[in-house]
DRENDO-1510 file (C-alpha; in Angstrom, 1 decimal, always signed):
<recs>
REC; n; res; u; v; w
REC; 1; UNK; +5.1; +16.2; -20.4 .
REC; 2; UNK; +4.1; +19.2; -18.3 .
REC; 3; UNK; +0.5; +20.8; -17.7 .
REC; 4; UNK; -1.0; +24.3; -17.6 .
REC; 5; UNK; -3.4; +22.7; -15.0 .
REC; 6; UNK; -1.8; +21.9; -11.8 .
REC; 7; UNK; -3.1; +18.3; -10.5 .
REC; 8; UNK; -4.4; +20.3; -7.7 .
REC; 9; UNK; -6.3; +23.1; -9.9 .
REC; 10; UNK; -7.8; +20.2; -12.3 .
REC; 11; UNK; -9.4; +18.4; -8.8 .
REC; 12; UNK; -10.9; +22.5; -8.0 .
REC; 13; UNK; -12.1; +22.4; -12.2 .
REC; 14; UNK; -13.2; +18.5; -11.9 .
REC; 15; UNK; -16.6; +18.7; -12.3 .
REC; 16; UNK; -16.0; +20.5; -16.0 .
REC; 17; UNK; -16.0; +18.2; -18.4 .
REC; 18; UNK; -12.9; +16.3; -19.6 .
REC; 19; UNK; -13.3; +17.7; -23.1 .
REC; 20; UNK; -14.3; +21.2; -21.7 .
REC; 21; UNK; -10.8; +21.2; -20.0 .
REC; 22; UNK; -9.0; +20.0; -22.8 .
REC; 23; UNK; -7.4; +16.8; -21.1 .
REC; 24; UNK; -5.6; +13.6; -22.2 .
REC; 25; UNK; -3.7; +11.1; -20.8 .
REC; 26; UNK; -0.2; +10.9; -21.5 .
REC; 27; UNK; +2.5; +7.8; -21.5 .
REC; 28; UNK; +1.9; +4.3; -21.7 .
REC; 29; UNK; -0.9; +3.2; -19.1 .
REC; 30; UNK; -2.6; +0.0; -18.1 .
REC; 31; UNK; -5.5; -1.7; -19.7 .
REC; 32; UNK; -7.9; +1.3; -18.8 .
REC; 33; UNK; -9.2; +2.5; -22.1 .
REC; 34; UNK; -11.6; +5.3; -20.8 .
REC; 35; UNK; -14.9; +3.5; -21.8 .
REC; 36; UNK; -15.8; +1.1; -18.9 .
REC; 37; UNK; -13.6; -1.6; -17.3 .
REC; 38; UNK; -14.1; -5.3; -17.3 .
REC; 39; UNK; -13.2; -7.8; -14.6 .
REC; 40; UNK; -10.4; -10.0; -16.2 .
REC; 41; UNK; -8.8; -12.2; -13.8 .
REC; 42; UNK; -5.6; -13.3; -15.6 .
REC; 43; UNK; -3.6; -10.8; -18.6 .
REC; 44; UNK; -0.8; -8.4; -18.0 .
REC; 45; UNK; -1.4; -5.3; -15.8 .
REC; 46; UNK; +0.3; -2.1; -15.1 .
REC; 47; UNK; +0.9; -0.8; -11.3 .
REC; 48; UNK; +2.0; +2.7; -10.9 .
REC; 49; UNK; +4.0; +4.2; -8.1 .
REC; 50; UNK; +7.3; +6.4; -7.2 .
REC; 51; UNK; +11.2; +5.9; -6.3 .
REC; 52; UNK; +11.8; +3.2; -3.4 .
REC; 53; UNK; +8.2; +2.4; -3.1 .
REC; 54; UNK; +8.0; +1.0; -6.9 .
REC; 55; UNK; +11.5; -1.2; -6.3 .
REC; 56; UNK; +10.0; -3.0; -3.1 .
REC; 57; UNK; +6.3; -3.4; -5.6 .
REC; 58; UNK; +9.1; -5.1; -8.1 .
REC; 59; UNK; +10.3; -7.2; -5.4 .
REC; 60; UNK; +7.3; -8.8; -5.0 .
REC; 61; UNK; +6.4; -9.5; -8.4 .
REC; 62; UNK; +8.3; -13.0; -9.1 .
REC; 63; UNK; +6.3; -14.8; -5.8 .
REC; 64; UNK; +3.1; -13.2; -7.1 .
REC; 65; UNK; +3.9; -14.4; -10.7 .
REC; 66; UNK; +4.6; -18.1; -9.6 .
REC; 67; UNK; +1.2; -18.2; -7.1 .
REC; 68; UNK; -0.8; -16.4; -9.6 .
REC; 69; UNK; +0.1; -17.5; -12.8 .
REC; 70; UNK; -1.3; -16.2; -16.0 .
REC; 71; UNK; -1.0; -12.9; -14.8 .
REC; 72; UNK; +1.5; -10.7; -15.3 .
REC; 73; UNK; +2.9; -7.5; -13.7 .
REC; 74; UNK; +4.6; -4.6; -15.0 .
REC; 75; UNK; +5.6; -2.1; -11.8 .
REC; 76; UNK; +6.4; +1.6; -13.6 .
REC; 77; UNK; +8.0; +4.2; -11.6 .
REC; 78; UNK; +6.3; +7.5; -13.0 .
REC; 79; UNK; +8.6; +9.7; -10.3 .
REC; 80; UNK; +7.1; +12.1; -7.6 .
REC; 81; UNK; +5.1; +14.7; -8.0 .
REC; 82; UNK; +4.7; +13.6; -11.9 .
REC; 83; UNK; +2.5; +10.5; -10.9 .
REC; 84; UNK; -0.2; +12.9; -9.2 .
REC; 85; UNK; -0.3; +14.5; -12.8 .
REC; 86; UNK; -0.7; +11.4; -14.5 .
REC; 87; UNK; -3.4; +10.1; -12.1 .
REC; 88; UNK; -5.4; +13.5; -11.9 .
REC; 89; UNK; -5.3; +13.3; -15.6 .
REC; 90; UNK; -6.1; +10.2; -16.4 .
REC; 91; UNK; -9.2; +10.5; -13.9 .
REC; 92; UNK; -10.2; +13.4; -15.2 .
REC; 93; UNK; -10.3; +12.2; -18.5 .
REC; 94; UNK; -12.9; +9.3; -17.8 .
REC; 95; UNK; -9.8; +7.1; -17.2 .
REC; 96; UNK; -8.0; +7.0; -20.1 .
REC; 97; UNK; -4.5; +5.8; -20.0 .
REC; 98; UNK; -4.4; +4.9; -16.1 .
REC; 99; UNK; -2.3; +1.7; -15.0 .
REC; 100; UNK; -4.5; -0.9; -14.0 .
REC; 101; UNK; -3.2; -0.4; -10.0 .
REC; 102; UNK; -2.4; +3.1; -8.9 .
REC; 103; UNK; -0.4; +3.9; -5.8 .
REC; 104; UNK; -2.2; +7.0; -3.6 .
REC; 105; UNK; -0.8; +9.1; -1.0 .
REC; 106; UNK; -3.3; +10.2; +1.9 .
REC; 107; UNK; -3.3; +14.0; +0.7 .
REC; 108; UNK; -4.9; +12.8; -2.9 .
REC; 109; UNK; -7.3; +9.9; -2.1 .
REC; 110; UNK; -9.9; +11.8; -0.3 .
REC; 111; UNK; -9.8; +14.3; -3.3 .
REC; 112; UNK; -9.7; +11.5; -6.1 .
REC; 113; UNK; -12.9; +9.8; -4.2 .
REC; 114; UNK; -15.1; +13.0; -3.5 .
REC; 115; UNK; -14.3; +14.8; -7.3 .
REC; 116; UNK; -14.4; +11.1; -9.4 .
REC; 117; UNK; -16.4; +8.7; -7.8 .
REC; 118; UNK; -16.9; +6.6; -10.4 .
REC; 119; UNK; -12.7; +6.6; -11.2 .
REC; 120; UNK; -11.6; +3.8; -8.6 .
REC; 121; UNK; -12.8; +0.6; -8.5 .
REC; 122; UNK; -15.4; -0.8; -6.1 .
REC; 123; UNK; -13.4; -3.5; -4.2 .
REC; 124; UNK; -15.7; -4.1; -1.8 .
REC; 125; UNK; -17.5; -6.7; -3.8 .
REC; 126; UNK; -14.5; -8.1; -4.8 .
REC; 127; UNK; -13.9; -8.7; -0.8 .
REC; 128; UNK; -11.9; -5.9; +0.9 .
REC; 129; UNK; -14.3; -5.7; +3.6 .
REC; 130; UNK; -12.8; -8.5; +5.6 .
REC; 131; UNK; -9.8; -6.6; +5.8 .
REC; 132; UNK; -11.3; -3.9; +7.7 .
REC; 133; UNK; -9.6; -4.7; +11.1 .
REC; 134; UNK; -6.7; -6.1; +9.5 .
REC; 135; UNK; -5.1; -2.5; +9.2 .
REC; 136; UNK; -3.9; -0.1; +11.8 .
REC; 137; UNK; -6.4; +2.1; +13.5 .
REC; 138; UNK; -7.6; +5.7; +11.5 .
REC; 139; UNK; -6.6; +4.6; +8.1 .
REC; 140; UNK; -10.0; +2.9; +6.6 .
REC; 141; UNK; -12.6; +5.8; +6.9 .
REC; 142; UNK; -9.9; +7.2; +4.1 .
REC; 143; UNK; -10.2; +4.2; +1.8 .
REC; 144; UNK; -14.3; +4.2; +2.2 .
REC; 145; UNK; -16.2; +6.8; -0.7 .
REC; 146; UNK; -19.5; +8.1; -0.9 .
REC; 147; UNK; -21.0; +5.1; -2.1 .
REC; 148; UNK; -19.9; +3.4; +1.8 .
REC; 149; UNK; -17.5; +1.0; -0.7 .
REC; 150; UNK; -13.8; +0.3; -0.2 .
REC; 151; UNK; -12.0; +1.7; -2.8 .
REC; 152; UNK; -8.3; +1.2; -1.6 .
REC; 153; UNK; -6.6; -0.7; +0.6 .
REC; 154; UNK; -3.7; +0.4; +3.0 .
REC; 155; UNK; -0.2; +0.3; +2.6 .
REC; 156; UNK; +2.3; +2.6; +4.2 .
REC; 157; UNK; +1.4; +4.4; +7.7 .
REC; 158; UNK; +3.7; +7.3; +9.3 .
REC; 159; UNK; +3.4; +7.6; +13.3 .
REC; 160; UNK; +4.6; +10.7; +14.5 .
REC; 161; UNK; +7.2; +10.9; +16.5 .
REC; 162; UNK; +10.1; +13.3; +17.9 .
REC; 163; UNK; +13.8; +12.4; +16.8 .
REC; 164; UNK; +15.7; +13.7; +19.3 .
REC; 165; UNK; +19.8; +15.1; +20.2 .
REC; 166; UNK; +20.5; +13.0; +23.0 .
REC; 167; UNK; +23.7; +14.1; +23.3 .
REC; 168; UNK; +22.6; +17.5; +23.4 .
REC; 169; UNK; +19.7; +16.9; +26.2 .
REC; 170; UNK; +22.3; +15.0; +28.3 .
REC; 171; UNK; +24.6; +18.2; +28.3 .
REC; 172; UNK; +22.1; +20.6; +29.1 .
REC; 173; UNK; +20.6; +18.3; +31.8 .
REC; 174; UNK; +17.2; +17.5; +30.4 .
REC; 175; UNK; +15.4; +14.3; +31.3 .
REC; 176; UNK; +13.3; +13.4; +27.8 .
REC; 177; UNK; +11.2; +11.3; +30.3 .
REC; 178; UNK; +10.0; +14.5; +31.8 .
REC; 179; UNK; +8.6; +16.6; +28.6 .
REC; 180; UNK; +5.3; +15.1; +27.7 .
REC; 181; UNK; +3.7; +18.1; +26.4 .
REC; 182; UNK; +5.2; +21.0; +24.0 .
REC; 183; UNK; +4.9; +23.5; +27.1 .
REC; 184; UNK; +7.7; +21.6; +28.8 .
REC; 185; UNK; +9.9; +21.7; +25.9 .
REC; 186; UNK; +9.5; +25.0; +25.9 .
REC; 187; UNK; +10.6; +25.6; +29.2 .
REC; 188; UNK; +13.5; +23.4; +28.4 .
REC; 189; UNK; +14.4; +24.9; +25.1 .
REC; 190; UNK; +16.5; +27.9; +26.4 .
REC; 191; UNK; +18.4; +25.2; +28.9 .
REC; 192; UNK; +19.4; +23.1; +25.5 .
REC; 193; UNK; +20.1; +26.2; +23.1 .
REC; 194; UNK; +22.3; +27.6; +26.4 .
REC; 195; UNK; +24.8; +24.2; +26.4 .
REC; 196; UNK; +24.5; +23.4; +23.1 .
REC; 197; UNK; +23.6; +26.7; +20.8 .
REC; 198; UNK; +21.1; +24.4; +18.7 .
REC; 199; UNK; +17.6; +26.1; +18.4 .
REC; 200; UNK; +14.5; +23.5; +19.3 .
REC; 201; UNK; +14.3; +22.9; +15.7 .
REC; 202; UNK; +13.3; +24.4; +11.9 .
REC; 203; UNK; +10.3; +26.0; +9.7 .
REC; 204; UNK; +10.6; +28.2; +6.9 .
REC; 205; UNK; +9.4; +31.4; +8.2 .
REC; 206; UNK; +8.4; +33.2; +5.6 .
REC; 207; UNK; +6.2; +30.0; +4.1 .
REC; 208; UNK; +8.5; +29.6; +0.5 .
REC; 209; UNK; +8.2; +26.1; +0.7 .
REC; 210; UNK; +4.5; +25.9; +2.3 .
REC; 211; UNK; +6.4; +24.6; +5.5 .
REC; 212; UNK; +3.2; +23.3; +7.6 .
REC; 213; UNK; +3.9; +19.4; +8.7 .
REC; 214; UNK; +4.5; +20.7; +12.0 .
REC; 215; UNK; +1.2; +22.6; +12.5 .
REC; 216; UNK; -0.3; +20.1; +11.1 .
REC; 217; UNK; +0.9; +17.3; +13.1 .
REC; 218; UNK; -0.1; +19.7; +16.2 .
REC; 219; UNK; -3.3; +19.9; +14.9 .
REC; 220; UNK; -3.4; +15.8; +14.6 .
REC; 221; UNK; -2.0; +15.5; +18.3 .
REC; 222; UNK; -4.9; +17.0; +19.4 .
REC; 223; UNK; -7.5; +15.0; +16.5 .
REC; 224; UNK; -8.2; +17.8; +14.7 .
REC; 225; UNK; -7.1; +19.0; +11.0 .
REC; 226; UNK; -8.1; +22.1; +8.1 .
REC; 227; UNK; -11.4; +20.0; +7.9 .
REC; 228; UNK; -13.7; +17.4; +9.9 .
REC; 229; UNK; -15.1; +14.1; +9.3 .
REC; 230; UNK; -17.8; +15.4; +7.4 .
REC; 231; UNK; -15.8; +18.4; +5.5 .
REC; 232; UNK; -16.6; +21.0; +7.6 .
REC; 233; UNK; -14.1; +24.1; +7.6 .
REC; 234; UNK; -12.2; +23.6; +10.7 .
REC; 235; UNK; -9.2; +26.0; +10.4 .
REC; 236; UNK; -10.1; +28.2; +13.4 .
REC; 237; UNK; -10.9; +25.6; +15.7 .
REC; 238; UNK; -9.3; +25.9; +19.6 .
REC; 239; UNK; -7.1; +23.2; +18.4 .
REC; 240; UNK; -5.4; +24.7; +15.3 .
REC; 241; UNK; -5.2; +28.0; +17.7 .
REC; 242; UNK; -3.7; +26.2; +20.0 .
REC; 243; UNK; -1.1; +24.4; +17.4 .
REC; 244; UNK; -0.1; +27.8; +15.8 .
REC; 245; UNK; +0.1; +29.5; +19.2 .
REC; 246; UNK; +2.8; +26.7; +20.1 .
REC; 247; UNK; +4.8; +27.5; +17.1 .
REC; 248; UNK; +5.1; +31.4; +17.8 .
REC; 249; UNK; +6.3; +31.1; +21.3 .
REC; 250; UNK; +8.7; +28.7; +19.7 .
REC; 251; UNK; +9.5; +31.7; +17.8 .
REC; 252; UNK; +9.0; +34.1; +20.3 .
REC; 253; UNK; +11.3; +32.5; +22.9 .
REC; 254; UNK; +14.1; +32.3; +19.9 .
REC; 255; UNK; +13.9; +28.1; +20.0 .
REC; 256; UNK; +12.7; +28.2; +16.5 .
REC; 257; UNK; +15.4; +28.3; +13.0 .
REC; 258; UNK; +14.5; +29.9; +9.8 .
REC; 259; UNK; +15.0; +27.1; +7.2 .
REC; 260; UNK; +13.7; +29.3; +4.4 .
REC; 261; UNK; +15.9; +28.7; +0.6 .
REC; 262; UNK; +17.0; +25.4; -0.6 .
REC; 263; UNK; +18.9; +22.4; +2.0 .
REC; 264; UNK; +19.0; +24.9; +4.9 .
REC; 265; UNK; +17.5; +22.6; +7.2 .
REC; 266; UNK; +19.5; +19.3; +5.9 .
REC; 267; UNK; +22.7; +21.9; +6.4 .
REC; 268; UNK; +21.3; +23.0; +10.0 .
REC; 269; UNK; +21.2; +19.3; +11.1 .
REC; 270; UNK; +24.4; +18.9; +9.3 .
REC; 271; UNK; +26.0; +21.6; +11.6 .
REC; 272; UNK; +24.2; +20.5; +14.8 .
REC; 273; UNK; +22.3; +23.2; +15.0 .
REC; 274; UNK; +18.9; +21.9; +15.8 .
REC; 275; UNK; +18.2; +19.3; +18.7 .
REC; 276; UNK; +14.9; +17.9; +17.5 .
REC; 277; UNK; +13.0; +16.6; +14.6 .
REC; 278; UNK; +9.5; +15.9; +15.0 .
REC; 279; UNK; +9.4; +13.7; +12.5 .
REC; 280; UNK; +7.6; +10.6; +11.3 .
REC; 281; UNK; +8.6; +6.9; +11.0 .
REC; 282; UNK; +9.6; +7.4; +7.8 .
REC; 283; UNK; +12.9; +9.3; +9.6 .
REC; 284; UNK; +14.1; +6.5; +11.0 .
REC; 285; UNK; +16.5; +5.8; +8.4 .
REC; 286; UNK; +16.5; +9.3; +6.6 .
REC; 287; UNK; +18.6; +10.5; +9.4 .
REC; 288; UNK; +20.5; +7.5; +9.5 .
REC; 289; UNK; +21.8; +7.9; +6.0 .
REC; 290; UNK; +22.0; +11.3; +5.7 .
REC; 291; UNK; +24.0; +11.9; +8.8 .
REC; 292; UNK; +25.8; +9.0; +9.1 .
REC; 293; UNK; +28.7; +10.9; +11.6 .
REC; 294; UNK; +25.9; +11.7; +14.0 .
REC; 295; UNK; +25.6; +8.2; +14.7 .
REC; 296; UNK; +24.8; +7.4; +18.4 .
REC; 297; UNK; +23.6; +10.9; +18.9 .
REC; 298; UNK; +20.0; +10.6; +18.1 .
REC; 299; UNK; +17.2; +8.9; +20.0 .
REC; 300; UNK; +13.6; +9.2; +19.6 .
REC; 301; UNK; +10.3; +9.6; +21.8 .
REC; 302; UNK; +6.8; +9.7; +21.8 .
REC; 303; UNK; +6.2; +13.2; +20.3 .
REC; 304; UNK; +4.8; +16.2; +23.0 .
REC; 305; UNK; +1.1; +16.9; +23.7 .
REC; 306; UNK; -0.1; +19.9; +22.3 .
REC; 307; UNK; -1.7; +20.3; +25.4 .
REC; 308; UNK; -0.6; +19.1; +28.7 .
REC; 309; UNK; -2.2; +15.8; +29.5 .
REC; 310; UNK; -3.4; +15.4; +25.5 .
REC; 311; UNK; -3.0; +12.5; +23.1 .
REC; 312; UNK; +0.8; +11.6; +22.1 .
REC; 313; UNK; +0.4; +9.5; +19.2 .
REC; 314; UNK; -0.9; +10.8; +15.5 .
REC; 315; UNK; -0.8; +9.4; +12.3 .
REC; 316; UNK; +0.6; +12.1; +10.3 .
REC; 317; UNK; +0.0; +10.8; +6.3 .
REC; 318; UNK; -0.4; +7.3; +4.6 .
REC; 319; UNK; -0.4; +5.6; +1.0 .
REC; 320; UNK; -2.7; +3.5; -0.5 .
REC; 321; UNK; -3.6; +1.3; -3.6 .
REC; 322; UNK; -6.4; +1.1; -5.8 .
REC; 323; UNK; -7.5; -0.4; -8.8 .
REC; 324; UNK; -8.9; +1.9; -11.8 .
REC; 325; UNK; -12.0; +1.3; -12.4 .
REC; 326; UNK; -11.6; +1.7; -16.3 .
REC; 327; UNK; -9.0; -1.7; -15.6 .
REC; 328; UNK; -10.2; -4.3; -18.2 .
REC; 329; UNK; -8.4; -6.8; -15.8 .
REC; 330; UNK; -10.0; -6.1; -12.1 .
REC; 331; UNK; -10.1; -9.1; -11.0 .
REC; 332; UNK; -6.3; -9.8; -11.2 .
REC; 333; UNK; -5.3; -5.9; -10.0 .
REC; 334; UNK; -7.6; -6.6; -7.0 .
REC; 335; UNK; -5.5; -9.7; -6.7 .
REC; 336; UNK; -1.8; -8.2; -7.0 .
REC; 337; UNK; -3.4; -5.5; -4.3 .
REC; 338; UNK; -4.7; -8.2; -2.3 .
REC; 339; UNK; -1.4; -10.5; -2.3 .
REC; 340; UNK; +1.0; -7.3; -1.9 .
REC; 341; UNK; -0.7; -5.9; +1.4 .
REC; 342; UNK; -2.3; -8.5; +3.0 .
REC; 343; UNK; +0.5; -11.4; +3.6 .
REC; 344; UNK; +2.7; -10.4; +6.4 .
REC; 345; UNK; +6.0; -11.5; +4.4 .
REC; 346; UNK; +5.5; -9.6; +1.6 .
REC; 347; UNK; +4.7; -6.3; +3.2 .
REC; 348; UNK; +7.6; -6.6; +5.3 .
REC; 349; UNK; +9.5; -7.3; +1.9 .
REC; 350; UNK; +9.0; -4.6; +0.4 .
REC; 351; UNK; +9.5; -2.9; +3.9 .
REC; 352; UNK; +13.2; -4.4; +4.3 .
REC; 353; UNK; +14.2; -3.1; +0.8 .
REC; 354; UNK; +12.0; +0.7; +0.5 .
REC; 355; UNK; +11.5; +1.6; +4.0 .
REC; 356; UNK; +7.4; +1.7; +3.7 .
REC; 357; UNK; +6.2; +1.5; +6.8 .
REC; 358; UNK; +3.5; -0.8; +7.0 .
REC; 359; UNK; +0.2; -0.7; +8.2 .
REC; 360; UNK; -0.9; -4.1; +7.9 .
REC; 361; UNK; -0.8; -4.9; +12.1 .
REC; 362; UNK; -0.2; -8.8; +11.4 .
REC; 363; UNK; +3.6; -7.4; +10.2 .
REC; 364; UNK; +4.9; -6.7; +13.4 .
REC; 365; UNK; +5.7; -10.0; +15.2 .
REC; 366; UNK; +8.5; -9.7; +12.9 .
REC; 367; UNK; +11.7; -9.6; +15.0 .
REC; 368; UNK; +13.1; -6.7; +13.1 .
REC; 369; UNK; +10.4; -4.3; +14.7 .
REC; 370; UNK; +11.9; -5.3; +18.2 .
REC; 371; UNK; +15.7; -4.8; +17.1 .
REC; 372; UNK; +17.9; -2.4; +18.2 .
REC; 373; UNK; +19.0; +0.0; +15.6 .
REC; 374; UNK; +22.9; +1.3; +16.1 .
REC; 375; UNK; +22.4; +4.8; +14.6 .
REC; 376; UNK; +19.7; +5.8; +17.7 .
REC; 377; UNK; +22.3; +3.9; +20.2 .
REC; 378; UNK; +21.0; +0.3; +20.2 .
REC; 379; UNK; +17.5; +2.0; +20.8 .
REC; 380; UNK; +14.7; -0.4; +19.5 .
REC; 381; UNK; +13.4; +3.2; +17.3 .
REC; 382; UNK; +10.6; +0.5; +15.3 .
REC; 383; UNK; +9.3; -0.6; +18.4 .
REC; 384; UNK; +8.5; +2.7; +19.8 .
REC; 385; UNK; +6.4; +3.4; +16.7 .
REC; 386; UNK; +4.8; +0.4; +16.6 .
REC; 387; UNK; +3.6; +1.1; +20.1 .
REC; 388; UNK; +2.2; +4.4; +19.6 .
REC; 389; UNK; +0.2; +3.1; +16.7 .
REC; 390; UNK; -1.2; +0.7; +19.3 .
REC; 391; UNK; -2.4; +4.1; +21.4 .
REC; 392; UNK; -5.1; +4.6; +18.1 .
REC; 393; UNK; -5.0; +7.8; +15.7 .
REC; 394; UNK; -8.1; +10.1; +14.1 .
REC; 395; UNK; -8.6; +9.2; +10.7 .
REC; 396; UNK; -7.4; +12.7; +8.9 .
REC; 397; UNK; -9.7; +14.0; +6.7 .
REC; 398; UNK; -8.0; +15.8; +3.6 .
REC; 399; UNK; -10.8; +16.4; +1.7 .
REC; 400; UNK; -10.3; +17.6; -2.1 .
REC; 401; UNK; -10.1; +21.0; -1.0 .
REC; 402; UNK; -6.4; +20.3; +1.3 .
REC; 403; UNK; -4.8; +22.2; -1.2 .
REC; 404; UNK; -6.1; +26.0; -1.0 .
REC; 405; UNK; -6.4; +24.8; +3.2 .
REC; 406; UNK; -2.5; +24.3; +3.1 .
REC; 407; UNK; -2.1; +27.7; +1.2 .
REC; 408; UNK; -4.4; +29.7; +3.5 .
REC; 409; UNK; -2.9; +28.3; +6.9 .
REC; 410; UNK; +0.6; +28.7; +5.8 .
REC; 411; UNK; +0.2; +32.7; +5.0 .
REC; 412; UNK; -1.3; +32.8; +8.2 .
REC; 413; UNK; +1.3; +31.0; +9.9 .
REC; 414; UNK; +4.3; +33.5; +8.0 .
REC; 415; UNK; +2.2; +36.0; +9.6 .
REC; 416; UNK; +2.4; +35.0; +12.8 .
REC; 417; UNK; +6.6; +34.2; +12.5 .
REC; 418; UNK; +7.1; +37.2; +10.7 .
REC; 419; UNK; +5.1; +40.2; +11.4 .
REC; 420; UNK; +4.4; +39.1; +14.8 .
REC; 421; UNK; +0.2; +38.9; +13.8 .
REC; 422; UNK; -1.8; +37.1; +16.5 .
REC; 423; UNK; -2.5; +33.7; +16.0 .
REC; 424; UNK; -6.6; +33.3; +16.5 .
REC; 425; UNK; -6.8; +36.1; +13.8 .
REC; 426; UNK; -4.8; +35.4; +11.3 .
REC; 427; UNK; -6.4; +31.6; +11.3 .
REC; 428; UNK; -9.7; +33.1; +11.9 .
REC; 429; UNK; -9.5; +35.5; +8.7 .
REC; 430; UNK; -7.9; +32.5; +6.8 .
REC; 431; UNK; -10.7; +30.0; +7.9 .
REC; 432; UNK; -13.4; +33.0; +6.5 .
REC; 433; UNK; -11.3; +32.9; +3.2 .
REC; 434; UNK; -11.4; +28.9; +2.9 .
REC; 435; UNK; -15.3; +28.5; +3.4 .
REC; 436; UNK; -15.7; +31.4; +0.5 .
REC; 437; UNK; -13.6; +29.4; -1.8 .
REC; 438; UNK; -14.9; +26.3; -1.3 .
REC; 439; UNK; -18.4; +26.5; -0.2 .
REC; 440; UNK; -17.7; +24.2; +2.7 .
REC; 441; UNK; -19.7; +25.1; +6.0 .
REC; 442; UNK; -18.0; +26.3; +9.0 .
REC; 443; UNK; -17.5; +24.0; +11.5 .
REC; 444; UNK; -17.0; +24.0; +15.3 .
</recs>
């Protein structure tokens, strides 16, 4: 089923009515009827989530089943993006149709909590609080809404980090030990390209893809992002300046690829032609299976400062789950929620089969986040993640608005790449055009 209204343009038309907009919930759902939920503690209930992430929920289904009997869990996979339609729906329709538990990335939580308040479930008073120090630093002012309630609890986290072609640094006689801030990459950039002929690494110049991880994670180095921690437009702060003047002398000094049109950069790697990936942790075994003949090639390091002498650790996006507050079962969702992300076993489960990094801290005296991994050379790549989560993170502040944020900053960053515009005023005129639209203030 397909929508006029994109999920993003029904969180801008939210406060319209549901019937005003013309909405309903499509596909079979949980026990959310629309009309107020109840707080049944035993029943079947419906979890909703996407691709690898749904197969490691499945996986622990049978030990939740046999230490929670009398309820029972059916785990959908709704596919991504068409679970963000569903969910934006369903919310926007009073919660008609949603599965009883409803998995959440980062980018759509903040939105969900500030545009339906009343659509996730208040978990605090069904105890979440005491797992407020249980999950890695930066994540819970996300799951928090404005009633000061938990409304979600942690699941995945994805530490920045910078995959790198050790191979390549080794032949153009680069010490990774030596480049702690994106200025001294720089410098080395021309020494690598020279040996090897591999630019630094990739963006899609001219924006066809909305191509902005990378500014973004620059921004995050430093602990800043499109918005603050109380919404305030923050598009033309110093530090997103700073992140998109990094990227054009990238460009300027020829270090940075054009990965514009369909599996150029995938083909670009492919070839050898880029030396880094500053990548998440999700990466870790992305590369490994998709370039399986580079094996023993890459490594991977704390990412670059965005400054000299600034932060080297970021969280760069996260997923959650919730409970719909429409559920007519509450009670046991909370408890599936509870079970899945709290015990150190199953997280790492459902970690061992889908890859989720978890952000439960109590997960990591597992042994396999100390061993070596063969594709990065015997390099112990889970560790060095785990570590710079340990450093702390800013809690990233999406906002409902991220969307028209992400559009704005990425015409101004084509500007830069392609007609050569300066960076403080294309970010400046896009930062103008983001408090218009939304009616945010401006902040620092």
């Amino acid at each position: 089923m397909s929508h006029h209204l994109s999920r993003r343009q029904i969180l801008h038309l939210a406060t319209a009515s549901a019937a005003g907009l013309g909405l309903t919930a499509c596909g079979s759902g949980g026990s959310g009827g629309g009309t107020g939920g109840a707080d049944g503690d035993s029943g079947p209930i419906t979890v909703w989530s996407w691709t690898t992430a749904a197969e490691a929920l499945r996986g622990v289904v049978p030990s939740f089943e046999r230490d929670n009997p009398g309820i029972k869990v059916d785990v959908q996979d709704l596919g991504n993006p068409a679970i963000w339609d569903k969910i934006t729906v369903g919310l926007a329709s009073g919660g008609k149709g949603l599965a009883d538990v409803l998995h959440i990335g980062v980018d759509y939580l903040p939105g969900y909590l500030e545009k339906f308040p009343q659509g996730l479930a208040d978990l605090s008073r069904l105890g979440a609080d005491r797992y407020k120090d249980a999950f890695v630093e930066g994540l819970w002012p996300t799951v928090i809404g404005k009633d000061r309630a938990v409304h979600a609890l942690p699941w995945e986290v994805n530490p920045l980090g910078l995959f790198y072609r050790h191979d390549y640094f080794e032949k153009a006689g680069v010490d990774p030990a030596s480049l702690t801030s994106w200025d001294d990459l720089i410098a080395a950039g021309p020494k690598i390209l020279a040996a090897t002929g591999a630019q630094l690494l990739g963006l899609d110049k001219p924006g066809t893809t909305q191509d902005m991880d990378f500014f973004q994670n620059l921004m995050q180095l430093q602990g800043a992002f499109y918005f603050d921690h109380d919404g305030r437009v923050t598009l033309a702060s110093k530090e997103a300046i700073q992140a998109l003047t990094v990227i054009k002398r990238l460009n300027d000094a020829g270090l940075l690829a054009d990965t514009a049109g369909q599996g150029t950069w995938k083909r670009l790697v492919g070839q050898g032609k880029l030396a880094t990936a500053p990548y998440p942790a999700w990466a870790i075994e992305y590369l490994a299976t998709k370039f399986p003949a580079q094996s023993g090639k890459w490594r991977v390091m704390q990412p670059p400062a965005a400054v000299p002498g600034g932060g080297r650790s970021a969280i760069v996006n996260s997923t959650y789950l919730t409970v719909s507050a429409t559920s007519k079962r509450r009670k046991a969702a909370w408890r599936f929620v509870e079970y899945a992300l709290t015990k150190p076993a199953e997280i790492n489960r459902m970690f061992a089969s889908g890859g989720v990094f978890p952000a439960l801290k109590s997960a990591y005296a597992d042994p396999k986040f100390s061993a070596p991994h063969p594709f990065y050379g015997g390099q112990r790549v889970l560790r060095s993640f785990v570590d710079s989560l340990g450093a702390g993170a800013d809690a990233t502040n999406f906002t409902g608005d991220y969307s028209r944020a992400l559009k704005l900053a990425s015409d101004a960053q084509s500007q830069v790449l392609v007609k050569g515009a300066d960076p403080a005023e294309a970010l400046r005129a896009a930062s103008k055009q983001l408090v218009q639209q939304t009616g945010r203030q401006q902040g620092a």
